[in-house]
C-alpha positions in Angstrom: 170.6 27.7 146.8 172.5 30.7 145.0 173.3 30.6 141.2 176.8 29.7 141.7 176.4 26.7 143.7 174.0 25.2 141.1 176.5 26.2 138.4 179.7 24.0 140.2 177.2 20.5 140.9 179.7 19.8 143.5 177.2 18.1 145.5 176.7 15.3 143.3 178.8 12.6 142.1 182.1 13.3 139.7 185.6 12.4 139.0 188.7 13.3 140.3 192.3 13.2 139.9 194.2 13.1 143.3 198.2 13.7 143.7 199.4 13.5 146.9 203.6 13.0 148.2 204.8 9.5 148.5 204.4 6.1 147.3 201.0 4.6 147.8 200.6 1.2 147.4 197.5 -0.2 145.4 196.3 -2.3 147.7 195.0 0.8 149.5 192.4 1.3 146.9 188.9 0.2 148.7 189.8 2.1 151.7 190.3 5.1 149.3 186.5 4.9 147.7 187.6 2.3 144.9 190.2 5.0 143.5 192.2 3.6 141.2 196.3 3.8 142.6 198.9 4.4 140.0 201.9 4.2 142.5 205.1 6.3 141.6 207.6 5.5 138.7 210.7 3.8 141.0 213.5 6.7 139.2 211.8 9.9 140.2 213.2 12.1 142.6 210.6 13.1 144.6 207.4 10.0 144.6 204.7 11.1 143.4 201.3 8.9 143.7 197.9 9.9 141.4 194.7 8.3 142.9 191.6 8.8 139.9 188.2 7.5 139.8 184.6 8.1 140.6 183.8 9.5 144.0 179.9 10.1 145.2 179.7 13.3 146.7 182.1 15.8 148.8 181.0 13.5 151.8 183.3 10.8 149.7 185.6 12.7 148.4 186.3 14.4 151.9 186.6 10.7 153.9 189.6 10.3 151.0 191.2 13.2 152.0 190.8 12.8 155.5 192.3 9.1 155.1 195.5 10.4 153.2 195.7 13.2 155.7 196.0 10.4 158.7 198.5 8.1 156.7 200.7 11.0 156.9 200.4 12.4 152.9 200.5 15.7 151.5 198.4 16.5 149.5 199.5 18.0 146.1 196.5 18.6 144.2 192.5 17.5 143.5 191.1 18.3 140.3 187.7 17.6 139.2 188.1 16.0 135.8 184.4 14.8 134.7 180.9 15.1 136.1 179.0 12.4 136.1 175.3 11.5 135.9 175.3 8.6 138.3 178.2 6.9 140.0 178.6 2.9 140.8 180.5 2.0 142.9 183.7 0.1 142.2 183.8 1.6 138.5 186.8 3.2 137.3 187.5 6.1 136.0 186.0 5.0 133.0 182.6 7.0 133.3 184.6 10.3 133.5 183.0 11.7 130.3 182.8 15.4 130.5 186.6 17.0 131.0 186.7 19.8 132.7 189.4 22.4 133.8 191.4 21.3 136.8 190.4 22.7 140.2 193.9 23.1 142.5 194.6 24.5 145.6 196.7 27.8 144.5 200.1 27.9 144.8 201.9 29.1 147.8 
C-alpha cells in the first residue's frame, strides 16, 4: 500500500455530501444506502437535490452513484465531509464528526 493511499482512508467508511441535477424524492432513500434526501427548494431555477449520510466503503458509495447514474441524474459534486470510525447502518449523518475539505470533480 503506498503512503498516499493510507493518508486518504478511502477504503473505509465516511460521510458524504452528494449533489446531483433534479428533484429526488425522499422516498428513494434505502435504495440510495440510507442517504438522507433533502429534495430541491420548489422556486429555484435549476433543482438541485443534496443526498448526505454515512456510506461504508467506495463499494457503497460507488452502487449510489451508479443508481443516480441509471435514474438519469447528473452528478454535480461528492465531497467527503467526515471520516468515521465505524458506520451503522441506517444512521444519519449524525456520526459525521471530523470535517474535512470537500473533494469535487474539477470544473470543466
Amino acid at each position: 500500500m503506498s503512503p498516499y493511499r493510507r493518508s486518504t482512508l478511502f477504503d473505509g467508511p465516511g460521510c458524504y455530501r452528494i449533489r446531483i441535477q433534479g428533484w429526488l424524492d425522499p422516498c428513494w432513500s434505502e435504495r440510495l444506502s440510507g442517504l438522507a434526501i433533502d429534495p430541491p427548494q420548489p422556486a429555484e431555477p435549476e433543482p438541485v437535490t443534496t443526498l448526505t449520510g454515512d456510506v461504508t466503503d467506495q463499494a457503497a458509495l460507488n452502487g449510489v452513484l451508479n443508481s443516480l447514474y441509471e435514474m438519469g441524474f447528473p452528478l454535480l459534486t461528492v465531497e467527503r465531509i467526515g471520516f468515521l470510525p465505524a458506520v451503522t447502518p441506517g444512521v444519519g449523518d449524525d456520526h459525521c464528526q471530523t470535517p474535512n475539505p470537500p473533494l469535487t470533480a474539477p470544473s470543466r
